[in-house]
C-alpha positions in Angstrom: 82.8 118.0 109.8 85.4 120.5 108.2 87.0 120.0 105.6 90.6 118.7 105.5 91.5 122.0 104.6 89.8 124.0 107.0 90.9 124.5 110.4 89.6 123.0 114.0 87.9 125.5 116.4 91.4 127.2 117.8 94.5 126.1 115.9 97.3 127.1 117.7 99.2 130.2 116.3 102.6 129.6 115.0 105.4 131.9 114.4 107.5 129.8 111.9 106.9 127.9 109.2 105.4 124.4 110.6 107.3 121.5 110.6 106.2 118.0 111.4 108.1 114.6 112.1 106.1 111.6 111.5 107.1 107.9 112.3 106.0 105.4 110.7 105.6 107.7 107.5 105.9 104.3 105.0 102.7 102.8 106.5 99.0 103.7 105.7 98.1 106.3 108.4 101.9 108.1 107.9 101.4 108.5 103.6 98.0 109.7 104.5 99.0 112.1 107.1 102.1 113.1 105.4 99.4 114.3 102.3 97.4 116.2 104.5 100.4 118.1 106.0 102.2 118.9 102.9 98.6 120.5 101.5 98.9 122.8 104.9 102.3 124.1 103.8 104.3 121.8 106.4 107.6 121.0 105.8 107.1 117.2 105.9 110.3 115.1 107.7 109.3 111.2 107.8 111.8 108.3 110.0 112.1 105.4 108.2 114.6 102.2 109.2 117.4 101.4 107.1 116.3 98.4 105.5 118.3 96.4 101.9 114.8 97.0 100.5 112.9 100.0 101.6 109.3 99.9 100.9 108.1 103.3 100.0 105.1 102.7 97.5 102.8 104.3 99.6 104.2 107.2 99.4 105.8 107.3 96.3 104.1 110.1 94.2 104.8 112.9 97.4 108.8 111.0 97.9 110.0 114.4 96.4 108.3 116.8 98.8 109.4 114.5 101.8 112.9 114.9 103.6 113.4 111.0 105.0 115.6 110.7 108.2 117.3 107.4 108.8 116.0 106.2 112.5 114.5 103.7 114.5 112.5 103.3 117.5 115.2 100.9 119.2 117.9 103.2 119.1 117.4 106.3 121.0 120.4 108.1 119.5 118.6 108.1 116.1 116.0 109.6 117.7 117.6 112.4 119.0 119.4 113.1 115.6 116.5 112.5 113.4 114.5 115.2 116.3 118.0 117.2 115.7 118.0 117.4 112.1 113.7 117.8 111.5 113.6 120.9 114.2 109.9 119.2 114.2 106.9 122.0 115.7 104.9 118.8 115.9 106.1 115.1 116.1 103.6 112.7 115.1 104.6 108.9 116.3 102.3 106.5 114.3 105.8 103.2 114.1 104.5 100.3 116.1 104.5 96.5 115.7 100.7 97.2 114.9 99.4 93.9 113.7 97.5 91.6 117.2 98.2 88.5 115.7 102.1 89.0 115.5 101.9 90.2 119.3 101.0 87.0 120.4 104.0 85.5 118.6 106.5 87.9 118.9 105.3 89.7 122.7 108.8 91.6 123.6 110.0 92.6 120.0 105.7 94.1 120.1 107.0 95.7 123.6 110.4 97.0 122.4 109.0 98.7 119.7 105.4 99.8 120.4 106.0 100.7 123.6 109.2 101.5 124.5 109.8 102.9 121.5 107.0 105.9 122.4 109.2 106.4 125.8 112.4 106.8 124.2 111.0 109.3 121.3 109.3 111.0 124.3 112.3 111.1 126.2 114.3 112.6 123.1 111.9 115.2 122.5 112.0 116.2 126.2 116.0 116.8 125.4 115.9 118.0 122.3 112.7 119.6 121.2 110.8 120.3 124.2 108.6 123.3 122.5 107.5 120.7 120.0 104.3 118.8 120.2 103.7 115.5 120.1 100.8 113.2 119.3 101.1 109.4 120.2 98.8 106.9 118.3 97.1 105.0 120.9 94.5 102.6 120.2 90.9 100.9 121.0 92.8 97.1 121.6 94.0 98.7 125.0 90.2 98.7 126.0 90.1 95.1 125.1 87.8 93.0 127.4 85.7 96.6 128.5 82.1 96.2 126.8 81.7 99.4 124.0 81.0 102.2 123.7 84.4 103.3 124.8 85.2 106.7 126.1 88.6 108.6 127.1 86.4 107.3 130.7 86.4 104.4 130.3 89.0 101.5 131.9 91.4 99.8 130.2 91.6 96.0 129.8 94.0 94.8 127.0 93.6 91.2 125.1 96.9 90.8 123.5 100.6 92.2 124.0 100.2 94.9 121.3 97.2 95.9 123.4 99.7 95.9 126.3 102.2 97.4 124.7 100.0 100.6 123.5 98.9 100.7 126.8 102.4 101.5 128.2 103.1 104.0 125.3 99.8 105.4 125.9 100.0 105.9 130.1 104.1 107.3 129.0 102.7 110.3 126.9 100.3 111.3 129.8 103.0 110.6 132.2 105.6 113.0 130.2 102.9 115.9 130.0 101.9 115.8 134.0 105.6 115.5 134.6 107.4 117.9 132.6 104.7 120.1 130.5 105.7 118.5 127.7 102.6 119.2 124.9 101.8 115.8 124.1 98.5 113.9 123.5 97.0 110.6 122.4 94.9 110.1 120.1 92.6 106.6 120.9 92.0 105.5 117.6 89.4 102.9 116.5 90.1 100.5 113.3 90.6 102.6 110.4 90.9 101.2 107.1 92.2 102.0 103.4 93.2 100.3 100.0 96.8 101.3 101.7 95.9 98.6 104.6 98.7 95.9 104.7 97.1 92.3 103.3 97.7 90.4 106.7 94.8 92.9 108.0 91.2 91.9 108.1 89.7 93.9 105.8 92.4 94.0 103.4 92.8 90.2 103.4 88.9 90.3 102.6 88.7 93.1 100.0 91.6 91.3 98.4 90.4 88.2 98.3 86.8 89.1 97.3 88.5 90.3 94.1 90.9 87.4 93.5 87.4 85.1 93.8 85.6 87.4 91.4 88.8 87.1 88.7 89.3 83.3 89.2 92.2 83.4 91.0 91.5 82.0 94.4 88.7 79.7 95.5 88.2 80.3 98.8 88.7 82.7 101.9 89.5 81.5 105.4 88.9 83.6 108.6 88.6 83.2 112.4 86.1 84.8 114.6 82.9 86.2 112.4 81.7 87.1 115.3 84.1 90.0 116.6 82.6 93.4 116.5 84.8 96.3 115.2 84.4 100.3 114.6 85.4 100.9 111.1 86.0 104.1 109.3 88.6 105.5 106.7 91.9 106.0 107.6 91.9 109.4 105.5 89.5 110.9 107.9 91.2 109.8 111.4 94.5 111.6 110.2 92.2 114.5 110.2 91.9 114.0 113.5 95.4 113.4 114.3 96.5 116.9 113.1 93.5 119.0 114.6 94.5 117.4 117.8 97.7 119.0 117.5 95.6 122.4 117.2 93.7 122.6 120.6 94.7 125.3 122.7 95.1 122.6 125.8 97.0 119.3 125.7 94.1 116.5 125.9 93.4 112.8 124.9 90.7 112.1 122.9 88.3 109.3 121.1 88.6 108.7 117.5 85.5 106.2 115.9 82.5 106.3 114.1 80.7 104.7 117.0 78.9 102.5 114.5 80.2 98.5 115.0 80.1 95.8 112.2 80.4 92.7 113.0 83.3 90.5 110.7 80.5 88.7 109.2 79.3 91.7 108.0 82.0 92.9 106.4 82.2 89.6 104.6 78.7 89.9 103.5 79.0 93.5 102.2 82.6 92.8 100.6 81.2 90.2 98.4 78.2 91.8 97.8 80.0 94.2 95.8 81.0 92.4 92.6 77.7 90.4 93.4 79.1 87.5 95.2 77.1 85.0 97.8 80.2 85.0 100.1 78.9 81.8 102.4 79.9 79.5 98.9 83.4 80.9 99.3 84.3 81.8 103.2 84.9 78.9 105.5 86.8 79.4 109.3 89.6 77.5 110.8 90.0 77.9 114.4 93.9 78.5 113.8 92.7 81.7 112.6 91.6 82.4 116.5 93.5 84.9 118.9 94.5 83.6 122.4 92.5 86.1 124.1 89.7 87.7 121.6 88.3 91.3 121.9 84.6 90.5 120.7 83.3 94.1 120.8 85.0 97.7 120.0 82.6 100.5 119.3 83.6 104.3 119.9 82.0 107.0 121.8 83.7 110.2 120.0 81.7 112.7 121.7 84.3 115.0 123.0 86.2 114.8 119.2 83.1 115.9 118.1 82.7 118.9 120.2 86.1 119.8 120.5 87.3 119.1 117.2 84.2 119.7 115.3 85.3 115.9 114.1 82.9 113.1 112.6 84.0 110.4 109.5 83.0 111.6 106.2 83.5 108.4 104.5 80.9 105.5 105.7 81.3 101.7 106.2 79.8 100.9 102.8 81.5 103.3 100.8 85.4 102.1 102.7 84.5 98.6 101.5 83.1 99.8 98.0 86.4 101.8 97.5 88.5 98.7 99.0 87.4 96.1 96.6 87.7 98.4 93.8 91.3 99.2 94.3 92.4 95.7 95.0 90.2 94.4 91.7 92.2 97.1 90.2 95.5 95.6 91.2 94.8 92.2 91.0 93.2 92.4 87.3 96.5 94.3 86.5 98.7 91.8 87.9 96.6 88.4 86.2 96.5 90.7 83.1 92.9 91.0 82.8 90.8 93.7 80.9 90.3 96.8 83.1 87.5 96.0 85.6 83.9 98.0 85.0 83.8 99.4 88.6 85.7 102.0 89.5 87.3 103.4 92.9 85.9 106.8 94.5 88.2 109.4 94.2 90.5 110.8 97.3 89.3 114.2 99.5 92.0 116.3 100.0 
């Protein structure tokens, strides 16, 4: 794969200095992303929701290099100020209600937000930036109950409202291209992972938890389906993928996964196994843990990102979990005020 700082096969040419708009800029793909574009020389606009306690650690040591627009996906009129004031040459919307579990709970805030909110941004940039490109993040829970691997062929069969919801965003920024040449694309992104992944997550909620058992602060981890199958890779190399996208020469969807699957249960197993752990003493599963409707098995087929894009994961299964447990050991020894932990996190590519 390149490098993060080389280019895909025919980045587009650009007369001005590049300028990007990301939504969703607070979370782990947008700090990420927001990283990448500022080493590529973009002037780097991120739309955040005016909140009484603003949440910006993830991107914290780049705040000063970003320009943050007040905004939110539920009110169009922010939009088209936020799209007003960024002059963006690419948009990049990565806000959603991204977590299944909530969907199920909370079904039309999920649709409001994940999937109308892609129509109205879409509908904005139409009016007010319609020489900007725009990359939706799509997702592998709109394949759902459609056995792997998964292609930009295959059908679509959502298990949960966020799957839904995606969907609707998703079939929108095709629907805005074939209708009004707008340059817009969607990237369907398997699970991607990072020690920036919120705690209510399955892998964070592991790698966290593996390191409060190793420190003596927790006794136990409970979990629902072992069972479920999921394509894992490192959310530092999908945002690769994101941008590159924005680089082709023709508007086109693609696949993003490692098209390796592993299995909850393993990622329990190998979790543990880092600080030398027998996990089965400590993981037990309560059926409240369950979705409604569960998607057992999600397993890429990134072909086309890999000849288009030149694309594949540089960062493998065992070494996302090794740097995982690491950085939440590192937090959690900090926070029980323990000695400094012997094992030691991988450093970032950039």
């Amino acid at each position: 794969m390149p490098s993060p700082a080389s280019q895909p096969p025919n980045p587009q040419s650009r007369d001005t200095e590049p300028r990007a708009l990301i939504t969703g800029i607070t979370g782990q793909d947008g700090s990420y992303l927001a990283e990448l574009l500022l080493h590529k020389g973009y002037r780097v606009f991120g739309l955040v929701r005016r909140t009484s306690r603003p949440s910006y650690e993830r991107i914290t040591s780049i705040l000063p290099q970003l320009k943050l627009i007040t905004g939110d996906l539920l009110d169009q009129s922010s939009l088209v100020r936020a799209l007003q004031e960024s002059k963006p040459t690419e948009v990049y919307n990565l806000a959603a209600q991204s977590f299944v579990k909530t969907s199920f709970s909370e079904p039309v805030a999920t649709a409001e937000v994940t999937g109308l909110g892609a129509a109205r941004l879409l509908e904005a940039l139409r009016q007010v930036a319609p020489d900007a490109r725009y990359y939706q993040a799509s997702t592998s829970e709109m394949f759902g109950a459609i056995p792997g691997p998964q292609s930009e062929h295959t059908s679509f069969h959502p298990r949960s409202p966020y799957g839904v919801a995606k969907l609707y965003a998703h079939w929108s920024t095709i629907n805005t291209r074939e209708a009004y040449g707008t340059w817009a694309v969607s990237g369907i992104l398997f699970n991607h992972e990072s020690p920036r992944r919120g705690p209510e997550f399955v892998t964070r909620k592991v790698t966290q938890a593996v390191a409060r058992i190793y420190l003596g602060l927790d006794q136990e981890l409970v979990l629902g389906n072992l069972d479920a199958r999921r394509d894992w890779g490192h959310a530092r190399d999908y945002v690769w993928a994101m941008w590159a996208m924005l680089q082709m020469d023709e508007p086109r969807d693609l696949v993003i996964g490692s098209g390796q699957a592993h299995s909850v249960r393993d990622l329990v197993s190998r979790a543990f196994a880092v600080l030398d752990l027998d996990w089965e003493k400590y993981v037990r599963t309560d059926p409240a843990f369950l979705r409604p409707a569960e998607v057992h098995d999600l397993v890429a087929d990134a072909g086309q990102a890999r000849e288009i894009l030149g694309w594949q994961p540089r960062t493998d299964f065992d070494s996302l979990i090794r740097e995982m447990v690491a950085a939440d050991l590192e937090v959690e020894s900090g926070a029980a005020g323990s000695p400094p932990m012997p094992l030691g996190s991988p450093p970032l590519r950039r």
